[in-house]
PyMOL Python script that loads the backbone (N, CA, C, O; Angstrom):
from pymol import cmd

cmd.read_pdbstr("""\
ATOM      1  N   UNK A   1     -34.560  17.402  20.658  1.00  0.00           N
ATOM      2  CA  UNK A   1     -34.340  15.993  20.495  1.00  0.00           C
ATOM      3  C   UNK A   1     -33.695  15.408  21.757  1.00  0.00           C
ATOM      4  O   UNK A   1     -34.060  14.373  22.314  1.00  0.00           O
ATOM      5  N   UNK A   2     -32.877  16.056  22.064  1.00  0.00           N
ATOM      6  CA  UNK A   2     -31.978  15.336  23.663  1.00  0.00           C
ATOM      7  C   UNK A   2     -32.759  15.558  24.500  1.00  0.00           C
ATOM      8  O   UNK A   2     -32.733  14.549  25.205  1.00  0.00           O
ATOM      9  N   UNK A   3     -33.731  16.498  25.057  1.00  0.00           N
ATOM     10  CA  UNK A   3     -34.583  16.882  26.317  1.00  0.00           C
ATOM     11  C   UNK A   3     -35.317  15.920  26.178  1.00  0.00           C
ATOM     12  O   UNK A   3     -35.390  15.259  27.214  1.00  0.00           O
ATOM     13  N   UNK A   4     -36.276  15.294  24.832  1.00  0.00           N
ATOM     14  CA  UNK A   4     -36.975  14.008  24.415  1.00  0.00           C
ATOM     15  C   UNK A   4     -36.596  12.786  25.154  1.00  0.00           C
ATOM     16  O   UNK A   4     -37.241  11.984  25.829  1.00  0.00           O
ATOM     17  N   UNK A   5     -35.248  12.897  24.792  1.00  0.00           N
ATOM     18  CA  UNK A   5     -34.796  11.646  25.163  1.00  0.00           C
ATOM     19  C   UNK A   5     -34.368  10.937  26.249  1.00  0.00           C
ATOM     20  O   UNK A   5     -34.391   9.749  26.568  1.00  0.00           O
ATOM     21  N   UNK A   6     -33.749  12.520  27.017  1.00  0.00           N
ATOM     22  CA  UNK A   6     -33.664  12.499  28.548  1.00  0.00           C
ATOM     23  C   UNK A   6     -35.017  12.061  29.261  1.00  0.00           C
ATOM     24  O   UNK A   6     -35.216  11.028  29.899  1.00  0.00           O
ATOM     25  N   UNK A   7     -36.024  13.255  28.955  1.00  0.00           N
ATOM     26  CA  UNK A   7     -37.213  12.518  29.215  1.00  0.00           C
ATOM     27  C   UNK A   7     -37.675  11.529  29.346  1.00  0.00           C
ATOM     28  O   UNK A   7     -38.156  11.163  30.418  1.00  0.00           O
ATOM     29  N   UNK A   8     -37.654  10.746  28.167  1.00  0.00           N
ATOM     30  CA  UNK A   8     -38.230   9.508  28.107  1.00  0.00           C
ATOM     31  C   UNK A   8     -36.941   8.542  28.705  1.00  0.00           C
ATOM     32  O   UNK A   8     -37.545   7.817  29.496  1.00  0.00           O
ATOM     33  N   UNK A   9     -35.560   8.152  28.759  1.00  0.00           N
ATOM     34  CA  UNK A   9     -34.954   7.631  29.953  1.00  0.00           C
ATOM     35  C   UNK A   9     -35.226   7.746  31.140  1.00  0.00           C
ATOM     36  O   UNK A   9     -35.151   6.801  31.926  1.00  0.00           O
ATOM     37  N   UNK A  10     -35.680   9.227  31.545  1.00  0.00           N
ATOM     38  CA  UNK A  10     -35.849   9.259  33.044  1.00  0.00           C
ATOM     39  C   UNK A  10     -37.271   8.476  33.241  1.00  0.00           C
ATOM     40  O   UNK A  10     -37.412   7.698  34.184  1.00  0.00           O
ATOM     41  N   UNK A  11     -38.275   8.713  32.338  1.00  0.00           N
ATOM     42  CA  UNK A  11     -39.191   7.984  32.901  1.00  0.00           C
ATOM     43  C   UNK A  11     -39.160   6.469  32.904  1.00  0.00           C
ATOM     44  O   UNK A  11     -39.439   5.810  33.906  1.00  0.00           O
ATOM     45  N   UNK A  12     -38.845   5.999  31.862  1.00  0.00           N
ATOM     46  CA  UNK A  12     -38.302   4.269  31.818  1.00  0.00           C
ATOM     47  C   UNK A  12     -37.568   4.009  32.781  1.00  0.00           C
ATOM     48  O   UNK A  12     -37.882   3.041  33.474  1.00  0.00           O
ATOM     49  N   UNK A  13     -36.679   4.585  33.035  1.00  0.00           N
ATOM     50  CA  UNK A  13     -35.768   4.138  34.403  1.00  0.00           C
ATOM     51  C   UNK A  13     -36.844   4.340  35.826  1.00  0.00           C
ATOM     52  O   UNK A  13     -37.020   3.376  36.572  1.00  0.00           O
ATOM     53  N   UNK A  14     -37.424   5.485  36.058  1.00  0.00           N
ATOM     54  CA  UNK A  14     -38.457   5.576  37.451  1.00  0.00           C
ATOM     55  C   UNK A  14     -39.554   4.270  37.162  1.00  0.00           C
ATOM     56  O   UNK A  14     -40.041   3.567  38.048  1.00  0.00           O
ATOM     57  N   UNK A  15     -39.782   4.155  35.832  1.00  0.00           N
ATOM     58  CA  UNK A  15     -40.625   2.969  36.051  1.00  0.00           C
ATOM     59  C   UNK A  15     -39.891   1.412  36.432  1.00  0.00           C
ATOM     60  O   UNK A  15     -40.407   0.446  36.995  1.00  0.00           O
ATOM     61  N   UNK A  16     -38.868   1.538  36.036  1.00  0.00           N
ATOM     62  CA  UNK A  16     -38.349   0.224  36.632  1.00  0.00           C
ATOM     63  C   UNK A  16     -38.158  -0.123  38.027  1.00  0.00           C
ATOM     64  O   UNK A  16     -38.025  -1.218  38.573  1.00  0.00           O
ATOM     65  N   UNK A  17     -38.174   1.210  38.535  1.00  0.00           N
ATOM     66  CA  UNK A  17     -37.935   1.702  40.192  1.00  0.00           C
ATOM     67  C   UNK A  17     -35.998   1.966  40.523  1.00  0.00           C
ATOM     68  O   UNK A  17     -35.250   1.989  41.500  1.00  0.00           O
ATOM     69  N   UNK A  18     -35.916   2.088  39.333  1.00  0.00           N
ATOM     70  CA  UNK A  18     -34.387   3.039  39.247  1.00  0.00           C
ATOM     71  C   UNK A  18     -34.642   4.360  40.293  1.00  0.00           C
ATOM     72  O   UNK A  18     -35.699   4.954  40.081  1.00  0.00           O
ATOM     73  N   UNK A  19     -33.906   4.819  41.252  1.00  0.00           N
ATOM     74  CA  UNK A  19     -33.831   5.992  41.751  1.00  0.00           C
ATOM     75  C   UNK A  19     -32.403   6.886  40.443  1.00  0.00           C
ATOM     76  O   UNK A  19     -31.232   7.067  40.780  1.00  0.00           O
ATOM     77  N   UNK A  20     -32.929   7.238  39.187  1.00  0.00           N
ATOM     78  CA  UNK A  20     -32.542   7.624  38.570  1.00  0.00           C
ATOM     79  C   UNK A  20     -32.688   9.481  38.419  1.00  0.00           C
ATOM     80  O   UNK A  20     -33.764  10.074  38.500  1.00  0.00           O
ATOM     81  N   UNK A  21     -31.086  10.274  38.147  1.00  0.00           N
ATOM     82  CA  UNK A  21     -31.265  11.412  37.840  1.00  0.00           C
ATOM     83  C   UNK A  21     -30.277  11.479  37.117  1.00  0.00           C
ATOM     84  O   UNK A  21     -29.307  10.722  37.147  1.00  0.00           O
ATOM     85  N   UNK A  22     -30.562  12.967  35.968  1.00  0.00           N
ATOM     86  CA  UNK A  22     -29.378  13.097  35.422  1.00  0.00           C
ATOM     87  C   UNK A  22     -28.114  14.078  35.687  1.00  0.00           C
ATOM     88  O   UNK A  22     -28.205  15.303  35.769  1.00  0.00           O
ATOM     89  N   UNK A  23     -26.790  13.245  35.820  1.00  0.00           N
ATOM     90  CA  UNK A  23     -25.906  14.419  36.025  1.00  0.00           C
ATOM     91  C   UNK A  23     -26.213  16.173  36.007  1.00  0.00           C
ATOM     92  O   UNK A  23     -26.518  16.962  35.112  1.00  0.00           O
ATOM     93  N   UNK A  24     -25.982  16.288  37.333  1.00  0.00           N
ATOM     94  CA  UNK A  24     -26.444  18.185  37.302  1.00  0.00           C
ATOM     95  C   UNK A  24     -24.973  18.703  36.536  1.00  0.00           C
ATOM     96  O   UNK A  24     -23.879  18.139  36.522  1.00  0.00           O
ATOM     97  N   UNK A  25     -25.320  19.750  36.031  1.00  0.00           N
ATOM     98  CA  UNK A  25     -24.288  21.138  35.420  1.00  0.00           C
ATOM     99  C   UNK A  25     -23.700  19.978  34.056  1.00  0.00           C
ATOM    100  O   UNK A  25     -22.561  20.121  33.611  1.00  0.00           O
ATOM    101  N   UNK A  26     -24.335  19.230  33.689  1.00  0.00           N
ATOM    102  CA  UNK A  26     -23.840  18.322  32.521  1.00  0.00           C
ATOM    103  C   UNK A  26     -23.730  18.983  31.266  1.00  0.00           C
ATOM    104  O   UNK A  26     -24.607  19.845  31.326  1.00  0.00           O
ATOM    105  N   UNK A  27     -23.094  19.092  30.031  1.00  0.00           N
ATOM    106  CA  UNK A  27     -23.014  19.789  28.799  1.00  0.00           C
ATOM    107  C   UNK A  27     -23.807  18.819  28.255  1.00  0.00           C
ATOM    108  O   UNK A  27     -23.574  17.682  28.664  1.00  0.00           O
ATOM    109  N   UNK A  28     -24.757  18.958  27.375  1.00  0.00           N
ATOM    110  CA  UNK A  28     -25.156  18.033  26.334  1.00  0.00           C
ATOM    111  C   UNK A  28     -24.472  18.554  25.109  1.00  0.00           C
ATOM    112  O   UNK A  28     -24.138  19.738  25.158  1.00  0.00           O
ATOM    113  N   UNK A  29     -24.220  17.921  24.082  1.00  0.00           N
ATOM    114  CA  UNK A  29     -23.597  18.800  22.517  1.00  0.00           C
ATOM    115  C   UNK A  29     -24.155  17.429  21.626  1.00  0.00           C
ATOM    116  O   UNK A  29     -24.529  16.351  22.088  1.00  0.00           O
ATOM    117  N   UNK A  30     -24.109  17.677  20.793  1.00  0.00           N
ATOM    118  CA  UNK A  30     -24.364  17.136  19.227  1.00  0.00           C
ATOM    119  C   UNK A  30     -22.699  17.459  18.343  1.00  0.00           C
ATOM    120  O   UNK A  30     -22.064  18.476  18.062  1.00  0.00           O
ATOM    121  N   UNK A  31     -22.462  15.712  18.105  1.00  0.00           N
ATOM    122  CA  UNK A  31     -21.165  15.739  17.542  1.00  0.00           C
ATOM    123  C   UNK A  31     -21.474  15.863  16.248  1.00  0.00           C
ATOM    124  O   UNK A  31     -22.084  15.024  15.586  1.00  0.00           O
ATOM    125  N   UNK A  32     -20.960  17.157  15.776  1.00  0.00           N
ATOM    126  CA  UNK A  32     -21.613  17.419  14.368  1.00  0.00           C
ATOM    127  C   UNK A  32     -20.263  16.860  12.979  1.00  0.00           C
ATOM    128  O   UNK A  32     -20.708  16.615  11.858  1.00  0.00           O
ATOM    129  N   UNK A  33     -19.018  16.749  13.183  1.00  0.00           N
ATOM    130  CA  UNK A  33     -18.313  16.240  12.630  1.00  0.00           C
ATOM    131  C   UNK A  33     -17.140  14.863  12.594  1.00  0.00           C
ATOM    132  O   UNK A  33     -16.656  14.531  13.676  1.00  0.00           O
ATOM    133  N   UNK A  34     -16.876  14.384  11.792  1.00  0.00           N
ATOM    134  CA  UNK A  34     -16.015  12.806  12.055  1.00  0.00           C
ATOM    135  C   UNK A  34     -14.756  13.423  12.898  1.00  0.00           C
ATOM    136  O   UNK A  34     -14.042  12.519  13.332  1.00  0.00           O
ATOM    137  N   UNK A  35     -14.190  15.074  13.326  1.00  0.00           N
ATOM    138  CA  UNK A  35     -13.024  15.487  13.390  1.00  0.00           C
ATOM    139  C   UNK A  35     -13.533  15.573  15.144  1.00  0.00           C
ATOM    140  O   UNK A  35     -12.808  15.558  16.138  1.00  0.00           O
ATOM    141  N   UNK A  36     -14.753  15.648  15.071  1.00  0.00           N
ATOM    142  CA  UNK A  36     -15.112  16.079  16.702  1.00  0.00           C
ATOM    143  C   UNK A  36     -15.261  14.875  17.524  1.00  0.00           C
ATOM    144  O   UNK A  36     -15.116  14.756  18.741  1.00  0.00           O
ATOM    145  N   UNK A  37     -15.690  13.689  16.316  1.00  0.00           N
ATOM    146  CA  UNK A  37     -16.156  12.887  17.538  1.00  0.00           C
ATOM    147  C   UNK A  37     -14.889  11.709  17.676  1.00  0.00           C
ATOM    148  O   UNK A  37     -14.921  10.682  18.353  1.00  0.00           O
ATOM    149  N   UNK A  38     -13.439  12.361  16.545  1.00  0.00           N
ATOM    150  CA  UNK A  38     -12.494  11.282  16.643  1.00  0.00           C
ATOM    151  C   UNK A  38     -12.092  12.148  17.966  1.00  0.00           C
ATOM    152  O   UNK A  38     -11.700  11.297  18.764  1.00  0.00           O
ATOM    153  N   UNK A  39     -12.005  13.365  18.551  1.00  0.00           N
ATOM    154  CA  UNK A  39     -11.212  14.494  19.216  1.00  0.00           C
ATOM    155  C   UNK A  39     -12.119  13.725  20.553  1.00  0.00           C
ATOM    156  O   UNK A  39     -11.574  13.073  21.444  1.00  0.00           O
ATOM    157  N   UNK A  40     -13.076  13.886  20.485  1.00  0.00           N
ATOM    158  CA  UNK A  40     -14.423  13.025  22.126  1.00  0.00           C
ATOM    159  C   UNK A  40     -14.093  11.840  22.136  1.00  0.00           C
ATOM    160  O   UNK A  40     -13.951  11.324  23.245  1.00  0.00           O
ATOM    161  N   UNK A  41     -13.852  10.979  20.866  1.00  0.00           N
ATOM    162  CA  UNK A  41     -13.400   8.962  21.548  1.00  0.00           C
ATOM    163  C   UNK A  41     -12.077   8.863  22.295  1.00  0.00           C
ATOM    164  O   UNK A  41     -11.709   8.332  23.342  1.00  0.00           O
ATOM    165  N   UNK A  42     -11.428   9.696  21.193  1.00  0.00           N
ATOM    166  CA  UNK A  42      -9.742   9.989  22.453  1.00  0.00           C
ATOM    167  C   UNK A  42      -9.813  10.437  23.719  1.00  0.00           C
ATOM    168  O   UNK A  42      -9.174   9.779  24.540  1.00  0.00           O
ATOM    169  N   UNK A  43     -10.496  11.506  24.163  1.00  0.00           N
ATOM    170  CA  UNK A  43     -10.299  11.654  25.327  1.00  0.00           C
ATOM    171  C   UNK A  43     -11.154  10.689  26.483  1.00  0.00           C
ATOM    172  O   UNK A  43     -10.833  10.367  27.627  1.00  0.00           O
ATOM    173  N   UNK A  44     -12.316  10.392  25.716  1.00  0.00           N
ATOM    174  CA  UNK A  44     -12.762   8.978  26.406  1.00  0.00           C
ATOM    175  C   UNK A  44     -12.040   8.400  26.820  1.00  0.00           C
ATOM    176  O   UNK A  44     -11.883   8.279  28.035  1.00  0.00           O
ATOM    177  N   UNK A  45     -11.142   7.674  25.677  1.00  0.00           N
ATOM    178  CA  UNK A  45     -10.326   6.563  25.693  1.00  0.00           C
ATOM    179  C   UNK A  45      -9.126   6.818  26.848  1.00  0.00           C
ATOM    180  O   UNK A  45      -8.875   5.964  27.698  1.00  0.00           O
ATOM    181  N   UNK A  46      -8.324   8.278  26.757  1.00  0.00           N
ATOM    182  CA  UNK A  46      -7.534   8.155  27.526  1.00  0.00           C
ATOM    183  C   UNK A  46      -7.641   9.007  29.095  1.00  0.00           C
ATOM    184  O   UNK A  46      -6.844   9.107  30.027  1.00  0.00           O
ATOM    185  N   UNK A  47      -8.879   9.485  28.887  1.00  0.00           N
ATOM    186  CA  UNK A  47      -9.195  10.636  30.326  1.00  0.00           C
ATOM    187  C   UNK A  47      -8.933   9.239  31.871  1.00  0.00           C
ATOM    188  O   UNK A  47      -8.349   9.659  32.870  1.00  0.00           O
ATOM    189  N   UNK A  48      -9.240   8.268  31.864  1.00  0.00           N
ATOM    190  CA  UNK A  48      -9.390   7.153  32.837  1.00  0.00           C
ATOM    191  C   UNK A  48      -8.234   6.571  33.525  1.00  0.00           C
ATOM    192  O   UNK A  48      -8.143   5.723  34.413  1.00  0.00           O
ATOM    193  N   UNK A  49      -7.209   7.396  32.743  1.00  0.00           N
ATOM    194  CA  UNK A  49      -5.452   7.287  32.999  1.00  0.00           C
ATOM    195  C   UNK A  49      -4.870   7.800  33.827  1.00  0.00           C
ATOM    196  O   UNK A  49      -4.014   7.470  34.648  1.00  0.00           O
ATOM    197  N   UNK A  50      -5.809   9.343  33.358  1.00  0.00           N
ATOM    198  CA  UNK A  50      -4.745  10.597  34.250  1.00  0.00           C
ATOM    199  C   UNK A  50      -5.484  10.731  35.563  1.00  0.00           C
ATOM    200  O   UNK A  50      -5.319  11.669  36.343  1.00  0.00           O
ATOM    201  N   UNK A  51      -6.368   9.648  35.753  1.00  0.00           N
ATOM    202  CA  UNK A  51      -7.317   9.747  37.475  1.00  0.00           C
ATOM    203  C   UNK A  51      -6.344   9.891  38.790  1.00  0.00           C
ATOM    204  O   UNK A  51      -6.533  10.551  39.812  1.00  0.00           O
ATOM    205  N   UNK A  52      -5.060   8.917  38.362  1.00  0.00           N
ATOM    206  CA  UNK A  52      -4.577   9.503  39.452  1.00  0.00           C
ATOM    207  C   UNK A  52      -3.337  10.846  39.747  1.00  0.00           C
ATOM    208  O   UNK A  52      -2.478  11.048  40.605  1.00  0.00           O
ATOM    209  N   UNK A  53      -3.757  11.469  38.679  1.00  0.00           N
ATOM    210  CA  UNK A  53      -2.802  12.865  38.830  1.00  0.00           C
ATOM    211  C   UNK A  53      -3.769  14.111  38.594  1.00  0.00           C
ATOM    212  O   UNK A  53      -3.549  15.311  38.434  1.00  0.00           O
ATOM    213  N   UNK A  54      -5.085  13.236  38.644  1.00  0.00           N
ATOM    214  CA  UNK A  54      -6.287  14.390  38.490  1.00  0.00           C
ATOM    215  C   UNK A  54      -6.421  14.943  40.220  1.00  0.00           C
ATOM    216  O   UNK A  54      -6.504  14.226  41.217  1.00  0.00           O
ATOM    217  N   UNK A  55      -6.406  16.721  40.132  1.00  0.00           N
ATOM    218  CA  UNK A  55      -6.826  17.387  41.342  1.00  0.00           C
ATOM    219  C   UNK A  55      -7.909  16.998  42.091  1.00  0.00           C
ATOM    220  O   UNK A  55      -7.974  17.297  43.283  1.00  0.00           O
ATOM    221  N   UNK A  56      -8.828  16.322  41.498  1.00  0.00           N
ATOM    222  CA  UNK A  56     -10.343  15.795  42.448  1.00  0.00           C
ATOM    223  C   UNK A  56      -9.854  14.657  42.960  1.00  0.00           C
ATOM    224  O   UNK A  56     -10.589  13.984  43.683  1.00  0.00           O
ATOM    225  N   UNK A  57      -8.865  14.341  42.751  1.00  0.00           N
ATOM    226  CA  UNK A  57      -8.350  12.779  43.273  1.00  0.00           C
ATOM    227  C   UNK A  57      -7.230  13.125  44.581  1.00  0.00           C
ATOM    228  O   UNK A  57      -6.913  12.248  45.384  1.00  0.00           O
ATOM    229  N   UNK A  58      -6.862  14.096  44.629  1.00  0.00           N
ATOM    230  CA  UNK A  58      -5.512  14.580  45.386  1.00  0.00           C
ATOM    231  C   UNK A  58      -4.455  14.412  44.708  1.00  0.00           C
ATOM    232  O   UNK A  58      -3.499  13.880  45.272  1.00  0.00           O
ATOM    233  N   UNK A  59      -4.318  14.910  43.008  1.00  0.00           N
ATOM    234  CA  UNK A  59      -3.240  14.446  42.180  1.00  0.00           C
ATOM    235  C   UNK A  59      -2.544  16.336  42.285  1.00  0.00           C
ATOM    236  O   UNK A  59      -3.246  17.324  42.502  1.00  0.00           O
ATOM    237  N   UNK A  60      -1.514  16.331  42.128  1.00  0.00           N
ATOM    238  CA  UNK A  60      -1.258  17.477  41.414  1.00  0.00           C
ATOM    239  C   UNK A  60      -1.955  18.557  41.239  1.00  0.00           C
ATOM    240  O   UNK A  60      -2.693  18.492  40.256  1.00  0.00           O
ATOM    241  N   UNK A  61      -2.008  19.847  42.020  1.00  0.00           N
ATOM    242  CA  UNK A  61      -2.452  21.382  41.202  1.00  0.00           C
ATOM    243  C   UNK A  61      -3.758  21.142  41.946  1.00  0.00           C
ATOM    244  O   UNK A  61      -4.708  21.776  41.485  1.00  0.00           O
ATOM    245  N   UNK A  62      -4.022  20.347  43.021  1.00  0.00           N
ATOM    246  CA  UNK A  62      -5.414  20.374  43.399  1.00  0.00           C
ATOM    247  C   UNK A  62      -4.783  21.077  44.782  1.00  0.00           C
ATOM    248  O   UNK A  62      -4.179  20.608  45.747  1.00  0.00           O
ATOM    249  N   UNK A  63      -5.279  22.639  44.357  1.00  0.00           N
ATOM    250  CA  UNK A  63      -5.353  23.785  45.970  1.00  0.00           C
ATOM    251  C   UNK A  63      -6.391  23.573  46.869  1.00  0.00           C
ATOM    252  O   UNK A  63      -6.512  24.270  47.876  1.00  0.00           O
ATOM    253  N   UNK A  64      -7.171  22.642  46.580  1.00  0.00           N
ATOM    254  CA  UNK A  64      -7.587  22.402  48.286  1.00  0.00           C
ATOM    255  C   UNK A  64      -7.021  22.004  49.004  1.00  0.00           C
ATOM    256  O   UNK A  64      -7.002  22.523  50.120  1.00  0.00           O
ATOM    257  N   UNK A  65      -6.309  20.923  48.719  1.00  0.00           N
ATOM    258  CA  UNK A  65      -5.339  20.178  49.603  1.00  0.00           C
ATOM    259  C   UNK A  65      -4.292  20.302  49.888  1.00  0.00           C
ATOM    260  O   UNK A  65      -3.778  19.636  50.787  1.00  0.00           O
ATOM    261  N   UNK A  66      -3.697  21.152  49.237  1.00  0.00           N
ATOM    262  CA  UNK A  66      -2.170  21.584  49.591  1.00  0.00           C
ATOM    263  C   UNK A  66      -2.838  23.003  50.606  1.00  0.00           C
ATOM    264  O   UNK A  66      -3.825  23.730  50.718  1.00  0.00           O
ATOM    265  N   UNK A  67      -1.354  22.705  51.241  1.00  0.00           N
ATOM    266  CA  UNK A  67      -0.859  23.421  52.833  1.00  0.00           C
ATOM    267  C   UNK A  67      -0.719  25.301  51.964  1.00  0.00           C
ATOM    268  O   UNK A  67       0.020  25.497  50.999  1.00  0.00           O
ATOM    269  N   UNK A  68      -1.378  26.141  52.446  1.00  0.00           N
ATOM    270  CA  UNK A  68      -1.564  27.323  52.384  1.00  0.00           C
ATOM    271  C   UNK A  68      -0.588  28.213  53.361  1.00  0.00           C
ATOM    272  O   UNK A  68      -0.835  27.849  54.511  1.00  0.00           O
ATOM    273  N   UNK A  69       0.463  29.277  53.365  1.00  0.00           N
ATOM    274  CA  UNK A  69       1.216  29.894  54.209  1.00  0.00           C
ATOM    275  C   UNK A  69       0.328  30.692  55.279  1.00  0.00           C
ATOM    276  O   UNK A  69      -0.605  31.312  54.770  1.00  0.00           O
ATOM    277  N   UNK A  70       0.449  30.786  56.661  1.00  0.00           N
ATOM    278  CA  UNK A  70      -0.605  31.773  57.280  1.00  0.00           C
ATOM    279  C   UNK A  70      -0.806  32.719  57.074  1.00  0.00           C
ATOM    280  O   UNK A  70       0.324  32.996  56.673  1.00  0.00           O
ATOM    281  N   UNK A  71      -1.352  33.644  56.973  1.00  0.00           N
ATOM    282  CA  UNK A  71      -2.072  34.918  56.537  1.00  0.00           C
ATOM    283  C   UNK A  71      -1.038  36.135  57.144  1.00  0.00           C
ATOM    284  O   UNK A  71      -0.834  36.495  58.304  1.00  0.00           O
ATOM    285  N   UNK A  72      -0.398  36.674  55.656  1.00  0.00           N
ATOM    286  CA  UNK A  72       0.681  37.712  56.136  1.00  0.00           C
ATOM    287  C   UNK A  72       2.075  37.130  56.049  1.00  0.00           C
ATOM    288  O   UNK A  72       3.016  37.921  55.987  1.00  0.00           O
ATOM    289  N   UNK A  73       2.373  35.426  56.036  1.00  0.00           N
ATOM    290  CA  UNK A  73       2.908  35.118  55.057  1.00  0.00           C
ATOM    291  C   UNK A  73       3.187  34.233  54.311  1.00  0.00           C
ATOM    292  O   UNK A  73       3.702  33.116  54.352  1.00  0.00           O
ATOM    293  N   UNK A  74       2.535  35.270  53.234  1.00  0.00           N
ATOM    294  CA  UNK A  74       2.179  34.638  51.545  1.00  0.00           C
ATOM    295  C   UNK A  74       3.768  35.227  51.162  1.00  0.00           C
ATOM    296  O   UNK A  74       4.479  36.062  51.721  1.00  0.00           O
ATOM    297  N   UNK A  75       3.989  34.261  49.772  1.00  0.00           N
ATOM    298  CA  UNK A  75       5.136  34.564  49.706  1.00  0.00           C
ATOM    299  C   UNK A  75       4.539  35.500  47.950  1.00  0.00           C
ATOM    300  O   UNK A  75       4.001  34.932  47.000  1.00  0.00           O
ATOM    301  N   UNK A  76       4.864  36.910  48.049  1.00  0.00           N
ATOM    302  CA  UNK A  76       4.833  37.799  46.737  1.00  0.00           C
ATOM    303  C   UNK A  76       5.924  38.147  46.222  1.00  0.00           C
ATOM    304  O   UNK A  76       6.226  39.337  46.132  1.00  0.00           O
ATOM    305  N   UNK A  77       6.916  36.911  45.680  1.00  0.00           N
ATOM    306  CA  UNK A  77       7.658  37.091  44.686  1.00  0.00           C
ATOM    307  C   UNK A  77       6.983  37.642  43.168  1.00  0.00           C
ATOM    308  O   UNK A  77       7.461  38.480  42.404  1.00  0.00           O
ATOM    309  N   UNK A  78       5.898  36.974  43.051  1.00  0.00           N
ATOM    310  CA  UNK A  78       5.362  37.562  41.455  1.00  0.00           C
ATOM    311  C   UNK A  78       5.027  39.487  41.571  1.00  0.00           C
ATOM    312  O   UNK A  78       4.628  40.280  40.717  1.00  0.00           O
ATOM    313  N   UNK A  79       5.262  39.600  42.461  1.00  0.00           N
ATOM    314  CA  UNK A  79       5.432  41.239  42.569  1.00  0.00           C
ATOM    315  C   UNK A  79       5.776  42.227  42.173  1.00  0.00           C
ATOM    316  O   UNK A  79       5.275  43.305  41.854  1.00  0.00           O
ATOM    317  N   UNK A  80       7.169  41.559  42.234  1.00  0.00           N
ATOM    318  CA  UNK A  80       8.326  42.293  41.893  1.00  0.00           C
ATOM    319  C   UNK A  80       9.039  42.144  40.462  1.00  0.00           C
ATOM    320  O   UNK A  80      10.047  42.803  40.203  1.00  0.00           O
TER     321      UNK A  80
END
""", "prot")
cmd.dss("prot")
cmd.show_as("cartoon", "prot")
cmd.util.cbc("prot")
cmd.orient("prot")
């Protein structure tokens, strides 16, 4: 039913002359209960908040961007 439907969006959209694709590595799911899809509107509702303490943003806990010690020294307190 969803591959259907993807389908037929992608082609309605190329016919409009949309340069349309769909999100790669995307989950599709089927909200099968009122407990799942109150648990999916919440985080809808509040995921748009935490953008700026989200790691893809340069918020917090995002190790790309933080400063790395040079090689040899790392600090191995969890070692011991």
């Amino acid at each position: 039913m969803i591959g259907g439907y993807k389908s037929a969006v992608t082609k309605h959209a190329r016919r409009l002359g949309f340069d349309f694709a769909w999100q790669t590595r995307f989950w599709d799911h089927v909200i099968r209960d009122e407990n799942e899809y109150r648990r999916i509107a919440k985080y809808i509702n509040e995921n748009p908040q935490k953008w700026e303490n989200d790691k893809l943003n340069g918020g917090k806990g995002n190790k790309v961007l933080e400063e790395y010690s040079p090689y040899g020294e790392e600090d191995w307190y969890w070692m011991t």
